[in-house]
C-alpha beads as a LAMMPS data file, in Angstrom:
LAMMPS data file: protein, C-alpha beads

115 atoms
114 bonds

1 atom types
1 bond types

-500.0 500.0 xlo xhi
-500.0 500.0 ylo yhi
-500.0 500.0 zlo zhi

Masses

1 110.0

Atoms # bond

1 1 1 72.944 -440.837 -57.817
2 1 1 70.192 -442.538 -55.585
3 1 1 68.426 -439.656 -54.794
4 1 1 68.295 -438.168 -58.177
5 1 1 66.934 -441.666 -59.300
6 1 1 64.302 -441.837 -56.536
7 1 1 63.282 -437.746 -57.875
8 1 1 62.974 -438.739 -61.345
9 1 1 60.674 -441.778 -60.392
10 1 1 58.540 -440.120 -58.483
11 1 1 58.188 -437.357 -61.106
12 1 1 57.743 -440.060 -63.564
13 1 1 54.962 -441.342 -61.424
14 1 1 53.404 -437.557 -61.065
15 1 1 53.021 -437.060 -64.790
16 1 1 51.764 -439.841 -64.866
17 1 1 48.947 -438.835 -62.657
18 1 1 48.688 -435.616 -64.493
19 1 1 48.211 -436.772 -67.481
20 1 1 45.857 -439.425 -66.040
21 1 1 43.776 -436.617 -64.612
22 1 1 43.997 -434.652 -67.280
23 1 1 42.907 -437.079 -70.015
24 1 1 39.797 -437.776 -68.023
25 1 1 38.985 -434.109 -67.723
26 1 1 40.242 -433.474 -71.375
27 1 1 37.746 -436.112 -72.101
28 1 1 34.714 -435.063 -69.884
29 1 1 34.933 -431.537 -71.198
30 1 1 35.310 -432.722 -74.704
31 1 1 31.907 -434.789 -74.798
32 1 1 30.086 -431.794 -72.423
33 1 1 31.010 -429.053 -75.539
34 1 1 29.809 -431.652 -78.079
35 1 1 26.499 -431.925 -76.020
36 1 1 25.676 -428.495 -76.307
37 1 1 26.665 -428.332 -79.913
38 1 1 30.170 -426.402 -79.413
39 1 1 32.994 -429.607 -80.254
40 1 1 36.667 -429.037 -79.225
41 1 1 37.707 -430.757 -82.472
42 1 1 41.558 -430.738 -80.935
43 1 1 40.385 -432.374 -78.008
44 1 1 40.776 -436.113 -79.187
45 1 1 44.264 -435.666 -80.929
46 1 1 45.431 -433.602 -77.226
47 1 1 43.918 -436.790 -75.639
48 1 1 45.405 -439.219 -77.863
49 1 1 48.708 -438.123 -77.214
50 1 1 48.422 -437.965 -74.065
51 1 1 47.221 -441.115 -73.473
52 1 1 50.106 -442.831 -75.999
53 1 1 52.287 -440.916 -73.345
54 1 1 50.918 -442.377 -70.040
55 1 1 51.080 -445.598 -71.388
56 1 1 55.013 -445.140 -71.729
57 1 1 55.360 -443.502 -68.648
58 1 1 52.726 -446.060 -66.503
59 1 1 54.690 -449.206 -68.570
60 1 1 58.035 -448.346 -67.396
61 1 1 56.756 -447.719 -63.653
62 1 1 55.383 -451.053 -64.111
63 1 1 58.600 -452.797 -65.450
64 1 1 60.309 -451.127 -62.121
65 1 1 57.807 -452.112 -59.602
66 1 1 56.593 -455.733 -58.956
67 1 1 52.598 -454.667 -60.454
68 1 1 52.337 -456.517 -63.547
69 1 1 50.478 -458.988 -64.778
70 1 1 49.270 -461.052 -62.405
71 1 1 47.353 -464.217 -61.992
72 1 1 46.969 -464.555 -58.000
73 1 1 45.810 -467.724 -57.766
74 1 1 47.776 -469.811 -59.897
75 1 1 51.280 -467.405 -58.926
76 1 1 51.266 -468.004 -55.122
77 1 1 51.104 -471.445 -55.188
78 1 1 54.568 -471.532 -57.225
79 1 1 57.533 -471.099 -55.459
80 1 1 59.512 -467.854 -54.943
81 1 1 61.937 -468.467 -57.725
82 1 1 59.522 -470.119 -60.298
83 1 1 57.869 -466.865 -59.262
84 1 1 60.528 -464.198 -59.681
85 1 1 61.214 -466.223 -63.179
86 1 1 57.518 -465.441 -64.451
87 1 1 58.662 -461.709 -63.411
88 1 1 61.551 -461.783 -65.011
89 1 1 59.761 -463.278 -68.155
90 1 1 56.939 -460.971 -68.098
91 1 1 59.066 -457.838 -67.844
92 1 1 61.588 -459.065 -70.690
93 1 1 57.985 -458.989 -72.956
94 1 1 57.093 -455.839 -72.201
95 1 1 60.158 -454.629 -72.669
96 1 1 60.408 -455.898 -76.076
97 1 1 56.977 -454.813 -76.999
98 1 1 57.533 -451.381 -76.231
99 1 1 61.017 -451.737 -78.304
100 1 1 58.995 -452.764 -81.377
101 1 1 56.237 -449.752 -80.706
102 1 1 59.461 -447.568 -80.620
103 1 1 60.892 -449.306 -83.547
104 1 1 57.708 -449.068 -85.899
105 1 1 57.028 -445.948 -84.203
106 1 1 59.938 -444.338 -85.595
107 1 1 59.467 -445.826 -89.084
108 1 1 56.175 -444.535 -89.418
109 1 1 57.677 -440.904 -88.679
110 1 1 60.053 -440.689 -90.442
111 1 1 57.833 -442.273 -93.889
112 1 1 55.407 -439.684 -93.231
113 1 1 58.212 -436.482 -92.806
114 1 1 60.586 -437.987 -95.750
115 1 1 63.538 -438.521 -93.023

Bonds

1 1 1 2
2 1 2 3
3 1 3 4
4 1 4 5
5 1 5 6
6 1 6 7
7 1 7 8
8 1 8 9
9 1 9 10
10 1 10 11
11 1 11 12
12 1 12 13
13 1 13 14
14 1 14 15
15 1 15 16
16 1 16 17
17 1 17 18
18 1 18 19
19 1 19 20
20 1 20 21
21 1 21 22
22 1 22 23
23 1 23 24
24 1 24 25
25 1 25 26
26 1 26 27
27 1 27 28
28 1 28 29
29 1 29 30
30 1 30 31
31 1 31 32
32 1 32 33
33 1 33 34
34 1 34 35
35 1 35 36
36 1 36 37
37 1 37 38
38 1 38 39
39 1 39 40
40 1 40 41
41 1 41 42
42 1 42 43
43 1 43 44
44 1 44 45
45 1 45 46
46 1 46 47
47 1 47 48
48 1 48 49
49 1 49 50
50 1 50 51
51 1 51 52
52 1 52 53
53 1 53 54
54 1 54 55
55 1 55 56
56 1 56 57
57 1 57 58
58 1 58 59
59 1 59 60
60 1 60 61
61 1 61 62
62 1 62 63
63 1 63 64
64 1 64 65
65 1 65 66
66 1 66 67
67 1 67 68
68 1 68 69
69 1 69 70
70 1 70 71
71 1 71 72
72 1 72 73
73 1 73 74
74 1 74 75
75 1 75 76
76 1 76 77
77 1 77 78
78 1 78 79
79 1 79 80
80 1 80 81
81 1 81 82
82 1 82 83
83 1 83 84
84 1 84 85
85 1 85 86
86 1 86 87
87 1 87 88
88 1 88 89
89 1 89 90
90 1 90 91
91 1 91 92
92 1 92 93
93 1 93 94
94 1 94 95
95 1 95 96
96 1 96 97
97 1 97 98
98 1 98 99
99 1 99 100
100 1 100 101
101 1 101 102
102 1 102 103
103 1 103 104
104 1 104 105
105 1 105 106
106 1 106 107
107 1 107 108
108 1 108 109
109 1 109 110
110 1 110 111
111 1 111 112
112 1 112 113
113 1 113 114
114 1 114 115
């Protein structure tokens, strides 16, 4: 169970990258076509979504690992458990923002498609 944990982070953390990398091109090409008078009109709604999805994704490899917000100076002169409480704290408001995204999310959906 492990291993197949490890696999799906790490191809959490790939798409991630992907879609990273491919926003940024996405992007790029998008403003390069408008330049020369030839707009990908598709191009910001592909991008949009895409970034809406690496949020997600980057969020919840950020909940997992210890990278989130963090205030260096004033953090490392707490100690370790006033430290791993802030942690705890910070992840437990993440994780309810991105339940309320989800939440409203799903409510604007379904108003728009009558479900």
């Amino acid at each position: 169970m492990k291993k197949l944990y490890k696999a799906f982070c790490k191809f959490e953390e790939v798409l991630a990258m992907l879609l990273l990398g491919g926003l940024a091109a996405l992007v790029f090409i998008s403003a390069l076509m408008r330049t020369f008078k030839h707009p990908l009109n598709w191009a910001q709604d592909i991008a949009l979504v895409a970034f809406a999805w690496m949020i997600f994704f980057g969020s919840d490899i950020a909940v997992r690992g210890s990278g989130l917000i963090g205030i260096d100076m004033l953090v490392k002169h707490f100690p370790n458990n006033v430290r791993k409480t802030i942690d705890i704290i910070f992840k437990i408001m993440i994780l309810v923002f991105l339940c309320i995204l989800v939440f409203y999310g799903i409510r604007i959906r379904s108003s728009e498609t009558g479900f």
